[in-house]
N, C-alpha and C positions, 0 to 999 in steps of 0.2 A: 452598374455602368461599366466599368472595369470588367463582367464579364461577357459585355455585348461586343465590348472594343475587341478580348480578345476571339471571340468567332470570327469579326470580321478581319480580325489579320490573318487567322486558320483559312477562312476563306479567300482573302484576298492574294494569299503569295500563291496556292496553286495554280488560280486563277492567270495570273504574270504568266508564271512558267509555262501554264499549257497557250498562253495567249504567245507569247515569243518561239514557243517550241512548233507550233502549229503555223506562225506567217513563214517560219524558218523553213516548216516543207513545204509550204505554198507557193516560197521563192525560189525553191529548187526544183519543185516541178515544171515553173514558169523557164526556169535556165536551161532544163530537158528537152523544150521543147512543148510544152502541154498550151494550146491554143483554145478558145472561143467557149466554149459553153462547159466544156471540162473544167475548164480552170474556175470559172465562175462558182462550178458545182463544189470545187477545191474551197474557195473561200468560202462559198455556204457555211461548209463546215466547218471551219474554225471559227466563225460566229456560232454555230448550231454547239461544239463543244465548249468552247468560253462559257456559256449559255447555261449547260449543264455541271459546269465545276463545283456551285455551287453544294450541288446536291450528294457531291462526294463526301463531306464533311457527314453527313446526315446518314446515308444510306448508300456506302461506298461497294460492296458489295452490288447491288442492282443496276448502278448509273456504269461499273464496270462495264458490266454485260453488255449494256444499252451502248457505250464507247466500241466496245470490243465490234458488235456488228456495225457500226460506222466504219471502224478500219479495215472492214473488207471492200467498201468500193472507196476508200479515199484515206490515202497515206496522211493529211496533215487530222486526220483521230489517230493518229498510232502515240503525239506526245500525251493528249488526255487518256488512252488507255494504258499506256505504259503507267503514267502518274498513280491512275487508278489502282492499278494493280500492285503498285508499292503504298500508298494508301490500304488496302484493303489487309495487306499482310501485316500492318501496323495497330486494324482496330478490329480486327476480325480472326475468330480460331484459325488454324495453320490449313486445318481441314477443309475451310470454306477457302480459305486463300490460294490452296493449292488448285483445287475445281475453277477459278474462275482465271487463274493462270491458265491453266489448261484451254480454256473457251476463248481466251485472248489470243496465245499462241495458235490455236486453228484458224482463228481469224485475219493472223495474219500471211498465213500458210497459205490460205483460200487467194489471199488478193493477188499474189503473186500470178494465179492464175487472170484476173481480170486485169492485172495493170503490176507487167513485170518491172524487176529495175535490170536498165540496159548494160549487161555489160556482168551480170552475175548469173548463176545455175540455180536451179531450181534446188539442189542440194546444199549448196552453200548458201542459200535463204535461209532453208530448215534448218542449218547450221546456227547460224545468227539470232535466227527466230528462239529457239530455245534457250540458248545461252542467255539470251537478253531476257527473258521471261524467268529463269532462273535464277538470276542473278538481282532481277528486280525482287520476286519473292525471298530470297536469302536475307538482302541488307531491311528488308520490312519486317520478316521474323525478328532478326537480331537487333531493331531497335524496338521493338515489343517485346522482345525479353529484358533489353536494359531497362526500360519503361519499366516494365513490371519489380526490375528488381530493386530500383529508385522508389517505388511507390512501396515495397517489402521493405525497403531498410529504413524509410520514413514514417510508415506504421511503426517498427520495433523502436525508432528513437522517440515516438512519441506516448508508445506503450510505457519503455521504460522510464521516460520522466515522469509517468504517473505514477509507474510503480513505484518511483526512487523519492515523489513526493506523499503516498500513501503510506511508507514506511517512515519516514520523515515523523510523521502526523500521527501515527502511532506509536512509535518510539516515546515521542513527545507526552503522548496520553499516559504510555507504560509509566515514565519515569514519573508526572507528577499523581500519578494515581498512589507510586511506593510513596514520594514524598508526605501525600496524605496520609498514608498509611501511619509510617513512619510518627507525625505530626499524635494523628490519635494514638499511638501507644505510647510516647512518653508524655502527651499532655495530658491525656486521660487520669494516669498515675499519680502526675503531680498536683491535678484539680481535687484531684479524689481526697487527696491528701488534708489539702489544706482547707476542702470541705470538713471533713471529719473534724481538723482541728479548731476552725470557725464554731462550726456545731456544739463542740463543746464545751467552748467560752460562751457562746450565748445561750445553751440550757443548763448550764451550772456555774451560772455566779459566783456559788459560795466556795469555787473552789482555791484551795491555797495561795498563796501568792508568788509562793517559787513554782508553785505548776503552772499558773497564768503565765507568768515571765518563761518559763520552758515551750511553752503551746506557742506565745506568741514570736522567739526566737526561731520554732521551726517552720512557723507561716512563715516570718520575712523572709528563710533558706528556701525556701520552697516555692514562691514565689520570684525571688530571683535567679534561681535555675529555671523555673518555666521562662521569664521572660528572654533567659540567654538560648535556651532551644527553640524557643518560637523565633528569634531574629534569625536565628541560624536557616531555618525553616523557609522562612520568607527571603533570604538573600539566595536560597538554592531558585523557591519561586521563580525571584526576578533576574535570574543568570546573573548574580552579579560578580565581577570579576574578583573585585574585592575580595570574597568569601572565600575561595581557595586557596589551600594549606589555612586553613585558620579551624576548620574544625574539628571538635575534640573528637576522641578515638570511640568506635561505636562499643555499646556494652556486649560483653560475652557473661558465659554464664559464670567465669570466674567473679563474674561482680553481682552474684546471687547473694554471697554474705550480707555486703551494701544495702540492695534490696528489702531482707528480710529484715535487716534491723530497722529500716524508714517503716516498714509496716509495724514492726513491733514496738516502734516506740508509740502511734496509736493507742496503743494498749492491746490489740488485738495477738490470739496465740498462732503462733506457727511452727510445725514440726514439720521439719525436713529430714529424709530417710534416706539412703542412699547414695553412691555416685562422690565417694568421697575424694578423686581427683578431677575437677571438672575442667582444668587446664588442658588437660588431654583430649578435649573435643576441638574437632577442630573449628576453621573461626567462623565458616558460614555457619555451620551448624550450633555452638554455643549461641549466637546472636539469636536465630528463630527459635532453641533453645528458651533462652532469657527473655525474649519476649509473651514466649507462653507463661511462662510464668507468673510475669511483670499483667499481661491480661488478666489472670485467673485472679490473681490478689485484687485487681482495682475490682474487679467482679465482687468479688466476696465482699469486697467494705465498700460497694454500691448498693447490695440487695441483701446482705448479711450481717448487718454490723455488730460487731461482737460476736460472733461464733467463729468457732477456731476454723482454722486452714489445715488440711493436712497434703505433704508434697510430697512424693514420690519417684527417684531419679531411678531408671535401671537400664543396665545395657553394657554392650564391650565393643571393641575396636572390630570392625569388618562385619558387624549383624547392625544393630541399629540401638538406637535411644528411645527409652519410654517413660512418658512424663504424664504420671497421673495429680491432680488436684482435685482434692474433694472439700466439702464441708456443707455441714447441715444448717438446712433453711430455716431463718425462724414460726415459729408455729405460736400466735396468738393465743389460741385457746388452752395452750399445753406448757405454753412459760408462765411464768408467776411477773404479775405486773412491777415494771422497775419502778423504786423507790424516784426516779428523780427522771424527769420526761427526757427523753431522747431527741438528738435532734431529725430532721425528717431525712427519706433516705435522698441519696445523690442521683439525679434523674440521669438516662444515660441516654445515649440516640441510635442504640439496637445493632450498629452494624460492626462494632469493637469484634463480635468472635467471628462473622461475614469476613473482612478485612482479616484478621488471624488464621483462620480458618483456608483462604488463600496465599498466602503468604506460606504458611507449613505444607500447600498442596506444589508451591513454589519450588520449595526445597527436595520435596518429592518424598514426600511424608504425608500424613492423613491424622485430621482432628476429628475427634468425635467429641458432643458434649450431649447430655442430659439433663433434666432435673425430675425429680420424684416428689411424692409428698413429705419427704424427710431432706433429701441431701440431694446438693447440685455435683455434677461430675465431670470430669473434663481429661479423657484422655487421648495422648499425643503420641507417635512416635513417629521419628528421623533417621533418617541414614545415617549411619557411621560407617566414613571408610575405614580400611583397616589402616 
């Protein structure tokens, strides 16, 4: 509805103009002196152009032309052609605007011949003639370029809201994809944990009573450090204002010792080799650092439990860091069955080294891992600046 109204106001205001601009020469012909079947013929025509306004809006370019030969035998077509011809520079290439200026201006160059005005030269027509046909194509050009550059600068602001809300929306995705990330590698650690130690209370009863009371002191630790990082976790989740400055400092690799002892109290062995100031890395790098590692071990005591870990740090300031983790797979048929049942392994949901794996590709480093029919392998290396 809205855009029926607006054609017919596009249509309706030329229509005015060339209906006022047209009795306007009809009353000055009449004031010249123009009598009886002429003047008649005079008004024909500003009904016969009224008539045709319409068609400017549609196909301004043709109803031009059609105008332009009307105002060779009758001055009141000169306001519909003139209209026309600023019209036509407004919706039509420059090229076609120019050609149908052209065919206007002969047109009205011609009529001076059939029906002079009293009291001018034939040269000072031509004069006026052109001027005014020039001037009508200049101000149609120059609001077809403003048009166009209203409609250029309206596309770019509507571009860039999309862009500026596509970014938005992936920003968005980036940061809770790390939070996940983030999420699986310390909760992964901490379940893994306090599977194993679960595990062990329930397939070995008979064991001591200060080791029960040890196992079950490091489940309740373990369980309430998973549940202070999962809150943490969930307050970045839900933006909430609260959580900022409130959380603890992220691990670097100087908190490997940490690390290693939470696994070795398990029971499980771990030898670390190498890389004896690990202060010296710097802090993005110690963190993806430390979380490779912090993976490789929940790895080992998901799918290995009980076979040693062996870690290896190497590298120097300005070449890069390389972190190998190895250990052997258990083999069924080639270990001797354990005196006291194990408990079953820790299921895991496959995407821990996927998620690491990008994360170190993040850094601008590359993981490799393998496994054989003896031993699982995982190595890493990072940039170190100098």
């Amino acid at each position: 509805m809205s855009t029926d109204l607006s054609c017919r106001v596009r249509a309706g205001f030329p229509a005015a103009v060339i209906a006022a601009g047209a009795l306007g020469s009809a009353w000055g012909e009449y004031a010249s002196g123009t009598r009886g079947w002429l003047l008649g013929f005079d008004l024909a025509m500003v009904v016969t152009t009224v008539c045709l306004t319409p068609l400017l809006v549609r196909k301004p370019a043709r109803t031009t032309l059609v105008l332009a030969a009307l105002a060779v035998v009758s001055p009141t077509a000169t306001p519909a052609a003139s209209v026309g011809v600023l019209h036509t520079a407004r919706m039509r290439p420059f090229t076609v605007a120019v050609g149908v200026a052209t065919v206007s201006a002969a047109a009205h160059t011609l009529r001076w011949w059939w029906r002079p005005v009293g009291g001018l030269s034939f040269w000072w027509w031509l004069v006026l003639v052109v001027v005014a046909h020039a001037a009508l194509l200049g101000f149609g050009a120059l609001a077809a370029a403003r048009q166009a550059l209203i409609a250029s600068l309206r596309d770019r602001a509507e571009r860039a809201e999309a862009e500026q809300g596509r970014r938005i929306a992936e920003a968005r995705a980036a940061e809770r994809t790390r939070i996940a990330r983030e999420m699986h590698d310390v909760l992964a650690h901490r379940l893994s944990l306090l599977a194993t130690y679960a595990g062990a209370l329930e397939y070995r009863p008979g064991m001591p009573a200060e080791r029960v009371s040890q196992a079950a002191g490091v489940i309740r630790l373990t369980v309430h450090q998973a549940l202070e990082e999962l809150r943490d976790v969930i307050a970045l989740l839900r933006d909430d204002p609260a959580s900022e400055g409130t959380d603890r400092p992220m691990p670097a690799l100087a908190d490997l010792p940490e690390l290693l002892a939470e696994t070795r109290s398990t029971g499980a062995t771990v030898d670390l080799r190498g890389l004896t100031d690990p202060e010296a890395l710097p802090g993005a790098t110690g963190r993806t650092a430390y979380r490779v590692v912090q993976e490789a071990l929940t790895n080992a005591r998901k799918h290995a439990p009980g076979q040693p870990v062996s870690i290896e740090l190497d590298g120097t300031p300005g070449t890069r860091l390389v972190i190998t983790v190895s250990n052997p797979l258990p083999n069924p048929l080639a270990d001797p069955p354990a005196e006291e049942p194990a408990p079953p392994p820790v299921p895991g949901s496959g995407t821990g080294l996927v998620g690491l794996t990008e994360r170190v590709r993040l850094a601008g480093g590359r993981l490799d891992h393998r496994a054989t029919a003896r031993e699982f392998r995982l190595d890493a290396w990072l940039p170190w600046p100098a």
